[in-house]
C-alpha positions as CSV (number, residue, x, y, z in Angstrom):
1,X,-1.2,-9.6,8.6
2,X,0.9,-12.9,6.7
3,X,2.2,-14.0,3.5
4,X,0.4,-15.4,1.3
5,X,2.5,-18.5,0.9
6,X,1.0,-19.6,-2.5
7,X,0.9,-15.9,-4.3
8,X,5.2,-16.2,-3.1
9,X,4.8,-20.2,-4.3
10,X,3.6,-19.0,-7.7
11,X,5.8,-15.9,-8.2
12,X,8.7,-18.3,-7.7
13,X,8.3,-20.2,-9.8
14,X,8.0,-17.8,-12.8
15,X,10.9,-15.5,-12.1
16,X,13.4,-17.7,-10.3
17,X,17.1,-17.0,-10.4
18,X,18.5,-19.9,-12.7
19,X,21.3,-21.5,-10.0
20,X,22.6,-24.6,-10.0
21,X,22.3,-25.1,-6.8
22,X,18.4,-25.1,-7.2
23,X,18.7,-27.3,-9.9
24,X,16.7,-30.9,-9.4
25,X,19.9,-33.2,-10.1
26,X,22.2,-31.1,-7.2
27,X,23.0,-33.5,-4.7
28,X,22.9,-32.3,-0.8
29,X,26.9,-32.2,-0.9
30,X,26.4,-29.3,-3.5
31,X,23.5,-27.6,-1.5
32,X,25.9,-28.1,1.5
33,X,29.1,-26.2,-0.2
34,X,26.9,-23.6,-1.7
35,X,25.1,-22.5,1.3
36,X,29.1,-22.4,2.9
37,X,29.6,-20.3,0.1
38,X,27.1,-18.3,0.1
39,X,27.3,-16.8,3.8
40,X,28.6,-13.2,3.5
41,X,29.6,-13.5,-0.3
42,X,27.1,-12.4,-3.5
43,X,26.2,-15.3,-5.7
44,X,28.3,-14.2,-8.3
45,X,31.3,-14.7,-7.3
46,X,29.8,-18.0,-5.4
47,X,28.9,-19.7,-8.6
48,X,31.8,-20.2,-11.0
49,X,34.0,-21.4,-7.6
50,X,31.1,-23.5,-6.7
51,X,31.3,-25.4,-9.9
52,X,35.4,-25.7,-10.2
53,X,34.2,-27.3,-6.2
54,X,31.8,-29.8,-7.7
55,X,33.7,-30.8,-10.6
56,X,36.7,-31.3,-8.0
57,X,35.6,-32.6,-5.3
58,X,31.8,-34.2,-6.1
59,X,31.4,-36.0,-2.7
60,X,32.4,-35.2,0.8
61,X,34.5,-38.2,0.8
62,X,36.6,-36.6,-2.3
63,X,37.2,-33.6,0.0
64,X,37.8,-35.1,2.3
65,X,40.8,-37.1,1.0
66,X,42.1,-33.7,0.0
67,X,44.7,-31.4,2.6
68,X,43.5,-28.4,4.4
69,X,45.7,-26.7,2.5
70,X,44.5,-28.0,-0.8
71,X,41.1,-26.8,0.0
72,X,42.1,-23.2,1.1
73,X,43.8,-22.4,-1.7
74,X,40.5,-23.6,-4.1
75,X,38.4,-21.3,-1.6
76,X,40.4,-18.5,-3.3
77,X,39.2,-14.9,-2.7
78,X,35.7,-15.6,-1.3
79,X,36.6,-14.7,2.0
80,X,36.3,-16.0,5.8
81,X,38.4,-18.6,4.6
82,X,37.5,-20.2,8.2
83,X,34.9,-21.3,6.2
84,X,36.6,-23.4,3.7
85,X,38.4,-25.3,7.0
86,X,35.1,-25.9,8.4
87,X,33.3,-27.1,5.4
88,X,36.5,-29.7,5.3
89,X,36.1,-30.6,8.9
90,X,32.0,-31.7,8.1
91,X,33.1,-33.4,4.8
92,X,35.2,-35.7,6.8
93,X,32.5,-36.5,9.4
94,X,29.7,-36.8,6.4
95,X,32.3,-39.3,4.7
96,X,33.0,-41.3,7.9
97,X,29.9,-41.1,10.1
98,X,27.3,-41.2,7.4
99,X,28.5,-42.6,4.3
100,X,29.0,-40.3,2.4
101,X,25.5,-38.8,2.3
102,X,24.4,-35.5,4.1
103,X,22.0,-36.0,6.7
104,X,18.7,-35.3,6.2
105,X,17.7,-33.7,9.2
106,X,18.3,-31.0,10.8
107,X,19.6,-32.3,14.6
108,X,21.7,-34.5,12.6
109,X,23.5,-31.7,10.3
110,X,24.1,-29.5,13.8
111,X,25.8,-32.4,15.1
112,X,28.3,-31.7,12.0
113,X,31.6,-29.9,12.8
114,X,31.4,-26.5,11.1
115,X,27.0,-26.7,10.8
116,X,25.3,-23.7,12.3
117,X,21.6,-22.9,12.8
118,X,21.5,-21.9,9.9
119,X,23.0,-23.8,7.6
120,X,21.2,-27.0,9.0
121,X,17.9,-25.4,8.2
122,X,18.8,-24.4,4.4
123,X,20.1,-28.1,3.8
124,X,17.3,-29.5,5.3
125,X,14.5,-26.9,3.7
126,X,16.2,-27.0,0.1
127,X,18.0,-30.2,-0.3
128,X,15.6,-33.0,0.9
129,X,12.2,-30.3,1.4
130,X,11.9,-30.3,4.8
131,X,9.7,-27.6,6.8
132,X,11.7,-25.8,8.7
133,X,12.2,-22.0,9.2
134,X,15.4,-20.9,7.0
135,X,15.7,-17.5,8.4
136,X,18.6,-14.9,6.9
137,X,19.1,-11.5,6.5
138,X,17.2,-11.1,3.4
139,X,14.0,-13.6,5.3
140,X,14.0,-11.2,8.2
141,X,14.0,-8.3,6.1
142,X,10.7,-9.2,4.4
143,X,9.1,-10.4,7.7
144,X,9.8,-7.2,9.1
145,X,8.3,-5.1,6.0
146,X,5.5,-7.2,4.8
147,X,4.3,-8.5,8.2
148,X,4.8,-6.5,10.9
149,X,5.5,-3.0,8.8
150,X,8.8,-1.8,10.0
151,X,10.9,-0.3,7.3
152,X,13.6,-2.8,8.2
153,X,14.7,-5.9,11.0
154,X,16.2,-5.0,14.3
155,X,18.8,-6.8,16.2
156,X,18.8,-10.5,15.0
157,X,16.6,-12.7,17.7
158,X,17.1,-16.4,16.7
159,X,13.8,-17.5,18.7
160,X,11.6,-14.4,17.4
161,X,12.9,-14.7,13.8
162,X,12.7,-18.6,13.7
163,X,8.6,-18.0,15.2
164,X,8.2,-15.1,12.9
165,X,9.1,-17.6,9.7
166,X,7.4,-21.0,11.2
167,X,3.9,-19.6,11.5
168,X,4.3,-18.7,7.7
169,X,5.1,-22.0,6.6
170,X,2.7,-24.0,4.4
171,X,1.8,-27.0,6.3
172,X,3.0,-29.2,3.5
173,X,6.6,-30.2,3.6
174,X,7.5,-29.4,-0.2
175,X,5.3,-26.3,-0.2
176,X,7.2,-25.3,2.9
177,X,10.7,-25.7,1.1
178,X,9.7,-23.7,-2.2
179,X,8.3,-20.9,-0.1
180,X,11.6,-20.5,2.6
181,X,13.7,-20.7,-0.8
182,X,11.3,-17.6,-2.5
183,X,11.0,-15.3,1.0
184,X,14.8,-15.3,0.7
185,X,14.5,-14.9,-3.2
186,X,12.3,-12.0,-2.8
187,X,14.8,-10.7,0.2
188,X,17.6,-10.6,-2.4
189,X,16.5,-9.5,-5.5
190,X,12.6,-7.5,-4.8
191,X,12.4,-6.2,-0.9
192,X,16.0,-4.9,-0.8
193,X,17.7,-2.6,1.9
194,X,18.3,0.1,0.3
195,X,16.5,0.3,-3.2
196,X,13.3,-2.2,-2.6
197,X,11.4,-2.9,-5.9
198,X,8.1,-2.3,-4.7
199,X,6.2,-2.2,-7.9
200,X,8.0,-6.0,-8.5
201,X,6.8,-7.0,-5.9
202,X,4.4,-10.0,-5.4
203,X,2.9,-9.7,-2.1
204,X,2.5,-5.5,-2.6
205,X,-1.4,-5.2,-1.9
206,X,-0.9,-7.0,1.4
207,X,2.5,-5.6,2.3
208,X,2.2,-4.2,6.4
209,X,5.1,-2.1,5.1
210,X,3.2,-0.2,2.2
211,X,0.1,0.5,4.2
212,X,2.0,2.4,6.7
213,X,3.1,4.4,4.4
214,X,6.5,2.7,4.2
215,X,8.3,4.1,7.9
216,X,11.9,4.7,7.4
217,X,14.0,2.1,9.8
218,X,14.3,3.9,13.4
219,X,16.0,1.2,15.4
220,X,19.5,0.3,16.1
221,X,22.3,1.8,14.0
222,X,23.2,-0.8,12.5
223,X,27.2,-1.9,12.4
224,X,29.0,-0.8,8.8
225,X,31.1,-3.1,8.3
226,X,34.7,-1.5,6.6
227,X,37.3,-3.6,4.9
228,X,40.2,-1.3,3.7
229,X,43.4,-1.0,6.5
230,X,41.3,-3.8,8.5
231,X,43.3,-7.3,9.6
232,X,40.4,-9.0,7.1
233,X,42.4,-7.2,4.5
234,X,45.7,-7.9,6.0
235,X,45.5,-12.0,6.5
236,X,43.7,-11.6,3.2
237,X,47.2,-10.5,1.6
238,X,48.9,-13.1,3.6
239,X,47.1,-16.0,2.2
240,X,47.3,-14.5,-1.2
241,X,51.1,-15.2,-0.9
242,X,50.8,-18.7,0.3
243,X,48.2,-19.8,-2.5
244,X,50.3,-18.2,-5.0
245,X,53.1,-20.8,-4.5
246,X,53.6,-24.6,-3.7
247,X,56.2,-24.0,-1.4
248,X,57.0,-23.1,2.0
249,X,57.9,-19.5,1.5
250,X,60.2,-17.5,4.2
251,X,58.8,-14.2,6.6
252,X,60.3,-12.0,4.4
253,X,57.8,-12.5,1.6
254,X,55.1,-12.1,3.8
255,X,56.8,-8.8,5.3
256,X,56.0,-7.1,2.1
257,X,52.2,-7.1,1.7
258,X,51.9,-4.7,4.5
259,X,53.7,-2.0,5.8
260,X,52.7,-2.1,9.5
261,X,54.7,-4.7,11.0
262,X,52.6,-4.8,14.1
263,X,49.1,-5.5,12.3
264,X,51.0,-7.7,10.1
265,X,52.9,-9.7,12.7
266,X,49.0,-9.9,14.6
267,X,47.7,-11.3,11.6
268,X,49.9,-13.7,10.8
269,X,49.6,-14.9,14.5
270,X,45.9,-15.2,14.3
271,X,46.1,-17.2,11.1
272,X,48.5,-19.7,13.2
273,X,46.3,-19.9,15.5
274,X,43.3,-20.5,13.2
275,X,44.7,-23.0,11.2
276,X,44.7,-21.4,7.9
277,X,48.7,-21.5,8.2
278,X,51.6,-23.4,9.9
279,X,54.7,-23.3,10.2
280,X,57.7,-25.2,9.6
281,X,60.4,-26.5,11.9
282,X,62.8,-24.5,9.8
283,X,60.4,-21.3,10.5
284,X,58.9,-21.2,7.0
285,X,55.5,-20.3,6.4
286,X,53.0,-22.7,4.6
287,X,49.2,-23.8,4.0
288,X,48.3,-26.5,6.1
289,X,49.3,-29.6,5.4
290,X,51.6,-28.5,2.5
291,X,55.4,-28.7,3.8
């Protein structure tokens, strides 16, 4: 049982979210950010932070002329603000070691401080229209229903998923590109976890998943990922105060955004340690690079 690439190709094209990433005159440097951005956070709060990015900084070498800190207070409340370092850390490189373009391919984008698996694949698939499997949660999630008829993905296995999604792939590179960008497409808006839009669906009559009789998942639990009382929250809080101000501020108005001095005190040590903050040889508390 496959995909029929084409049938996907063709449904694509006609229903299409309307992003501006997608769009024909986004450079690679906006394909770049917006895959950053778009790890772990919905595309609605991606895009109007993605364009405030563009209009800011429009190549890497504009970023990277910008401080650390400069760039994790524009990140804002996406958050992993990690993220925002590392995309800094590859502008730099891209502005330096290949001027001022993204590479093209995807050994070359690993190579890039920050660049995982992932990513390289995405830039390379729907920037320049490489072939190349792009493989996400939303990807694996169709693979696993429409080809092989489990009600959902297992345990992520980078050399299974990557064959599952390369032997799909239309021999063409372009053809390749449009259908990685519409198996995620149809991940995120059609085949979803928990409410799937089956009668939306393009690829219904060959779906492995409907002609089992659509199997409830019965693999691995799966990890539920919580956010209220955890240190995600916490060094969330803490950045808010350091965004919300140009200056070096003292411990003490950090000490009020959470009761728990000991998770607090943790959390401001981890985002020392992760360069999201410094601090000051008088013992204030900053963004990095601002003091």
């Amino acid at each position: 049982m496959s995909l029929d690439a084409q049938t996907l190709i063709d449904w694509f094209a006609d229903t299409a979210r309307d992003l501006p990433w997608r769009k024909p005159e986004c450079t690679a440097w906006g394909v770049l950010v917006s895959e950053i951005m778009l790890q772990q956070t919905p595309v609605a709060r991606v895009e109007p932070v993605w364009h405030d990015w563009l209009e800011r900084w429009p190549t890497p070498s504009a970023m990277a002329a910008a401080t650390q800190g400069e760039v994790v207070r524009a990140w804002g409340k996406l958050g992993y603000p990690r993220r925002a370092l590392r995309l800094h850390e590859a502008a730099r490189a891209i502005s330096t070691q290949h001027d001022d373009v993204v590479p093209d391919d995807v050994e070359t984008l690993l190579a890039l401080p920050g660049i995982g698996a992932y990513t390289a694949r995405a830039v390379a698939a729907f920037a320049y229209g490489r072939r190349c499997p792009v493989v996400d949660t939303n990807v694996r999630r169709v693979v696993a229903r429409a080809v092989h008829g489990a009600g959902d993905a297992g345990p992520p296995s980078t050399t299974r998923d990557m064959n599952d999604v390369q032997v799909l792939l239309p021999e063409e590179d372009a053809a390749a590109a449009v259908f990685s960008a519409a198996l995620m497409e149809l991940g995120a808006v059609v085949c979803t976890a928990r409410a799937p839009q089956c009668a939306d669906c393009p690829v219904f009559a060959t779906c492995a998943w409907q002609r089992n009789g659509r199997p409830a998942y019965d693999g691995p639990a799966k990890a539920v990922q919580k956010f209220a009382g955890t240190d995600r929250q916490v060094r969330g809080l803490l950045l808010d105060v350091l965004r919300g101000t140009s200056e070096p501020v003292a411990k003490t108005r950090l000490d009020v955004v959470w009761s728990d001095a000991g998770q607090r005190d943790r959390c401001l040590d981890s985002l020392l340690v992760d360069g999201l903050v410094e601090q000051t040889a008088t013992g204030l508390f900053a963004l990095p690079g601002e003091h």
